[in-house]
N, C-alpha and C positions, 0 to 999 in steps of 0.2 A: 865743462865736459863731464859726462856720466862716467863714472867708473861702476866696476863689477868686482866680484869675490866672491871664491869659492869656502861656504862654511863647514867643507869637511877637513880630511890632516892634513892638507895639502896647503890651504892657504892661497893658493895662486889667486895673482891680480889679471882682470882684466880690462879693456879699454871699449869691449862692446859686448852685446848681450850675447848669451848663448850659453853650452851647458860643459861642465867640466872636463876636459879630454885628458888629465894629470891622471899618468899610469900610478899604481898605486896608492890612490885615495879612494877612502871609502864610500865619497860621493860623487864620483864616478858618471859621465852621463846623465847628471842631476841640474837643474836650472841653475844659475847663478844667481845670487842678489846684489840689487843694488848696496853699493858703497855710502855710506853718509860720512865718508871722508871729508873735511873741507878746503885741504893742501894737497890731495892728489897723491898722501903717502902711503892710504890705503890702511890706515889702523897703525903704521910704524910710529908714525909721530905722537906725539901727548897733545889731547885735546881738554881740553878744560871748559867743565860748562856750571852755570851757575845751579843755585838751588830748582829752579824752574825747569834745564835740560838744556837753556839758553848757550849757544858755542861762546865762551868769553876770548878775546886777541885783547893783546896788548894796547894799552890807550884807550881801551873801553873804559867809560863810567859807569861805577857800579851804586847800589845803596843799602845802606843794613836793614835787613828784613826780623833785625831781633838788638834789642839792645844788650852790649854788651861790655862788661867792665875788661879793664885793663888790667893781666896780672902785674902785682906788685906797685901798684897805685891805684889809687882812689876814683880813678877818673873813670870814666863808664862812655861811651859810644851808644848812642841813642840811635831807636830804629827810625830809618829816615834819613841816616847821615851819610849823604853820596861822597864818594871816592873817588875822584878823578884821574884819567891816563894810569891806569893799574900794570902792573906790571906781571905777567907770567913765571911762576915758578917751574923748575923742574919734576915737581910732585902735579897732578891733575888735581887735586883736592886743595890746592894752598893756590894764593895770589899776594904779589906783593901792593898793598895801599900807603897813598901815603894823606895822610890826616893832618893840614895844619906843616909842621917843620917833624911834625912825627911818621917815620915809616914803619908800621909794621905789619904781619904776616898775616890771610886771616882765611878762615877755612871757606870755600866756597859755596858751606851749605847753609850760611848766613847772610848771602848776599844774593842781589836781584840784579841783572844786567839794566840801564839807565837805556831804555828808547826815546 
């Protein structure tokens, strides 16, 4: 299903196209735009996309588009090294990976969604 939204102070969601009838907005009788929601929450929810723009869900694999070392150990993360079933954090910029018996956190603008 298409969804709609009003980008003036009003915010208001819609479910078909047509133009803003919200008393007191400044965009008023103005067309609405399409939504690029993916759950329908209409921008409430946190969406997460990779360094590309790619929308990343949970259990996506991902892979390092940069190599990069481990604070406080020697070990380095080489670009190329997919991620498997990642996990969503509550920040849109972080995703939880897990590497081997290792999980950790890693900023999204490092990583390339696995098609």
């Amino acid at each position: 299903m298409t969804h709609y939204i009003c980008n003036g102070s009003c915010l208001q969601n819609y479910d078909e196209e047509g133009i803003c009838m919200s008393e007191n907005c400044d965009k008023q009788y103005e067309l609405l735009t399409e939504c690029d929601c993916t759950d329908g929450q209409h921008g409430g929810g946190v969406v997460t996309k990779d360094s590309n723009g790619t929308v990343l869900q949970n259990g996506d694999d991902v892979h390092l588009i940069k190599d990069l070392p481990l604070r406080g150990t020697n070990q380095v993360y080489k670009r190329g090294t997919v991620a498997k079933n990642i996990k969503l954090t509550d920040n849109p910029d972080e995703v939880e990976c897990r590497f081997g018996k290792t999980t950790i956190v890693l900023r999204t603008e490092f990583l390339k969604k696995k098609l």
